[in-house]
BASEZA-813343 format. One record per atom (N, C-alpha, C): residue in one letter; x, z, y negated. Coordinates in steps of 0.1 Angstrom, whole numbers, padded with zeros to 4 digits, always signed. Example, Ala and Ser with C-alpha at 12.3 -4.5 7.8 and 13.67 -1.06 7.14 Angstrom:
REM BASEZA-813343
A+0132+0078+0057
A+0123+0078+0045
A+0132+0078+0033
S+0128+0071+0022
S+0137+0071+0011
S+0129+0079+0000
This chain:
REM BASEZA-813343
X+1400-0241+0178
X+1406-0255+0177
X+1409-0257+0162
X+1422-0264+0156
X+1422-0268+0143
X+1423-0281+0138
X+1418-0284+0132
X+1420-0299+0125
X+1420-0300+0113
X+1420-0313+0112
X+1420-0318+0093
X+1404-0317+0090
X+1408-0308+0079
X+1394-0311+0070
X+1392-0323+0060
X+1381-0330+0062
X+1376-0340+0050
X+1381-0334+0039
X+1391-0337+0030
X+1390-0328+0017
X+1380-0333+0008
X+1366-0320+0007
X+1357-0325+0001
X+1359-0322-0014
X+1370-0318-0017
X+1373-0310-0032
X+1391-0310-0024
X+1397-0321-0038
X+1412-0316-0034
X+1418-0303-0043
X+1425-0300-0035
X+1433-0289-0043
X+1440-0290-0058
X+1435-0285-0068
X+1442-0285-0079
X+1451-0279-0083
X+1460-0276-0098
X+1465-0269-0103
X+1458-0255-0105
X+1449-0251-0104
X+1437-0241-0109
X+1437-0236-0093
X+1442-0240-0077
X+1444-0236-0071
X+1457-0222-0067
X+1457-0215-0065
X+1467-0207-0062
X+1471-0201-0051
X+1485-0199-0043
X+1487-0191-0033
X+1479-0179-0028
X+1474-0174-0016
X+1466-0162-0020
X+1481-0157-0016
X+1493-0155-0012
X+1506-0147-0008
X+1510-0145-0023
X+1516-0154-0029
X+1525-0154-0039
X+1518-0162-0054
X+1508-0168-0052
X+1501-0172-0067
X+1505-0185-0074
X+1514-0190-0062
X+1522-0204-0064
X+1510-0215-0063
X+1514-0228-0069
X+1501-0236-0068
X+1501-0241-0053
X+1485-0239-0048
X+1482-0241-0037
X+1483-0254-0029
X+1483-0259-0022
X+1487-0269-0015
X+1480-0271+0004
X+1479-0261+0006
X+1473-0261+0015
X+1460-0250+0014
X+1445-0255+0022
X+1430-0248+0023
X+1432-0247+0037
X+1432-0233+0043
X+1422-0230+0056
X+1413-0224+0061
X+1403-0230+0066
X+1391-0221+0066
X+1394-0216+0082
X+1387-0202+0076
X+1392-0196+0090
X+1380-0197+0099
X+1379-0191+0114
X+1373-0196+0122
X+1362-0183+0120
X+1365-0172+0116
X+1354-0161+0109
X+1349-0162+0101
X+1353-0173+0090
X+1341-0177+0079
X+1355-0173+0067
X+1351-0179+0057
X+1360-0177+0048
X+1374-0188+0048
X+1376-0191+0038
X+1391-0194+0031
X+1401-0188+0028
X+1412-0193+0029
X+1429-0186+0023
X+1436-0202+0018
X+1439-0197+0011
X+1448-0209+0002
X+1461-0209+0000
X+1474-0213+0006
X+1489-0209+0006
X+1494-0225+0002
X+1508-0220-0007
X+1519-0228-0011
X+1524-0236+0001
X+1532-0244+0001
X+1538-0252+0013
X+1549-0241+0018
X+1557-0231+0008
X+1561-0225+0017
X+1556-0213+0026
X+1545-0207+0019
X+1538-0196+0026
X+1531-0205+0038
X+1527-0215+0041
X+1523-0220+0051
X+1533-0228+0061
X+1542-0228+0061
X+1556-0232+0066
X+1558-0215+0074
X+1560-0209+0067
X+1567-0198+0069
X+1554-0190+0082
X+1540-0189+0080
X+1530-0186+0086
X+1521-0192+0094
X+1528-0205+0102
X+1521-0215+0101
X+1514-0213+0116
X+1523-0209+0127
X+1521-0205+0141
X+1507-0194+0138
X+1509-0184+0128
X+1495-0170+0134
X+1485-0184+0123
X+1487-0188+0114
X+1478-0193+0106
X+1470-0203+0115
X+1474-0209+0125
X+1468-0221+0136
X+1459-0216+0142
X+1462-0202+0146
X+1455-0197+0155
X+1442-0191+0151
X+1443-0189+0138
X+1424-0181+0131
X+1424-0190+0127
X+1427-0206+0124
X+1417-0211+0114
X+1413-0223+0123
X+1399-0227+0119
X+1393-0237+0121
X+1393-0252+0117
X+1402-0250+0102
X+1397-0263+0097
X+1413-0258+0088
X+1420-0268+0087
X+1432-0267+0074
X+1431-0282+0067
X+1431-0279+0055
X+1433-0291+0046
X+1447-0291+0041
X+1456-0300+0043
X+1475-0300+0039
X+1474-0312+0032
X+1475-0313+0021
X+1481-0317+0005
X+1497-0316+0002
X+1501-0310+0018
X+1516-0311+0010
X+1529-0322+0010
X+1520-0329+0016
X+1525-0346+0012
X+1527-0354-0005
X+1517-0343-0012
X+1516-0345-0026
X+1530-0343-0032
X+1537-0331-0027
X+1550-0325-0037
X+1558-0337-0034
X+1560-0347-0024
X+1569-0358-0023
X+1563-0369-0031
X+1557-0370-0038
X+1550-0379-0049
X+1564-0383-0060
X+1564-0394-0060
X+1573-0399-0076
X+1562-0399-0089
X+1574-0397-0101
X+1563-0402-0112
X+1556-0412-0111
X+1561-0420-0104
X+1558-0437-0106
X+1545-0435-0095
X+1541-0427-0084
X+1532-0427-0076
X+1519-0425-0084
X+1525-0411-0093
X+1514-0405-0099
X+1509-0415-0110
X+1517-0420-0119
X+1510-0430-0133
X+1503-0441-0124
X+1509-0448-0115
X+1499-0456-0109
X+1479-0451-0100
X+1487-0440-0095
X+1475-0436-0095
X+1464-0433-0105
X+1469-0431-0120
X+1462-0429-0129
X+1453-0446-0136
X+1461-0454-0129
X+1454-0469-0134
X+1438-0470-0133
């Protein structure tokens, strides 16, 4: 079964694709133990086998639709 993970730690810049090394955006932990961390599009593109091993996905990729104006406010 998959769901949303609490993001207990969001994804940073210092996160990376494990496919391509692009900044990360989506965390899944898989149902074997362990983490993989993919780009919005490596998780787009893998999203169907990726549902299937993982237990828990955290998706941050609501973030890349952010305006400047989102982010400076958020910095108040």
């Amino acid at each position: 079964m998959t769901g949303t993970l609490a993001p207990t730690q969001p994804l940073t810049a210092a996160d990376r694709c494990d496919r391509c090394g692009a900044q990360a955006y989506v965390r899944v932990v898989l149902s074997s133990g362990g983490e993989l961390l993919f780009c919005a599009h490596h998780m787009r593109k893998h999203d169907d086998s990726i549902r299937k091993i993982a237990s828990e996905i955290q998706d941050e990729t609501d973030r890349l639709h952010s305006t400047k104006a989102d982010v400076a406010e958020d910095d108040r």
